[in-house]
N, C-alpha and C positions, 0 to 999 in steps of 0.2 A: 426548488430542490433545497433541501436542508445542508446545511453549513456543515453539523457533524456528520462525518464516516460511522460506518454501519461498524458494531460493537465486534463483528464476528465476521470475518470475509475471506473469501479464498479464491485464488486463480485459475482452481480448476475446476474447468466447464462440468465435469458429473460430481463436484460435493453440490451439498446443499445451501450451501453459505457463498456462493457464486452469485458477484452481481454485474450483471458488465458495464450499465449505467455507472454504478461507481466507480467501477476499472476505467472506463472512458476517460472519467475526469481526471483520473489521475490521483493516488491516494500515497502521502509518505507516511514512512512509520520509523517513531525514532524507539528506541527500547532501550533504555537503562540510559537513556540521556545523548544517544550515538543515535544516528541517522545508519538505515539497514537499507540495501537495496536490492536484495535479496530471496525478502519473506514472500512465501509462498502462501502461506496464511495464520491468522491473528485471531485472539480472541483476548478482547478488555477486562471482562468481566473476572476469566479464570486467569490474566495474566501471563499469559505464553505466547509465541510465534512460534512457527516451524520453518526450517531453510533447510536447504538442499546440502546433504551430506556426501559435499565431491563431486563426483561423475555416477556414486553408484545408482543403479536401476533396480528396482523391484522385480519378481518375475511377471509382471503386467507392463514392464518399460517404462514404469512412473520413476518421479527420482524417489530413490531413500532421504529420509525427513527426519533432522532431528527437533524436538521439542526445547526450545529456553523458555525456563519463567524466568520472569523479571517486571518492570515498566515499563506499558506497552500504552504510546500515543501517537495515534493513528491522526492525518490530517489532511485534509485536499491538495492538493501542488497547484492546482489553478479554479480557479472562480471567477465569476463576475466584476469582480472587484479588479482582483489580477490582472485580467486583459487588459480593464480600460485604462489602469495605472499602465503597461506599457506602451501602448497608444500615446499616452502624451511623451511620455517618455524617447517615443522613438522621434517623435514631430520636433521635440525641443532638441534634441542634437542634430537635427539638418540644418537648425537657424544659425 
């Protein structure tokens, strides 16, 4: 599996830019230098997220989504790497 998140991804199951492989892993996304936890979905290239506006629902019962541009870096939250570092990590505080 590749290191970088896909340029363009989104949460819900009917867009097209749905990946659940990389939802699995786990993807953060900082935008304008903040960490968002939030985003419902990103696109690198045009520079925008969209997040949910409140509680409201479209007449389909999806939320309402606002659009920010800004700078948008998307990143894994865990990897291969990740795990094995806390493996040793959790071994060396029992001793």
């Amino acid at each position: 599996m590749s290191d970088t998140p896909p340029d363009r991804l989104s949460i819900n199951p009917r867009s097209e830019h749905f990946d659940s492989d990389a939802l699995g892993r786990g993807i953060g996304i900082r935008f304008n230098g903040v960490e968002k936890t939030n985003v419902e979905e990103y696109s690198v290239p045009e520079g925008w997220i969209k997040v949910a506006a409140g509680r409201s629902l479209d007449r389909k019962g999806q939320p309402m989504l606002l659009k920010l541009k800004g700078a948008v870096e998307p990143y894994y939250r865990s990897g291969p790497e990740a795990e094995g570092e806390g493996e040793t990590e959790a071994s060396s505080d029992t001793e």
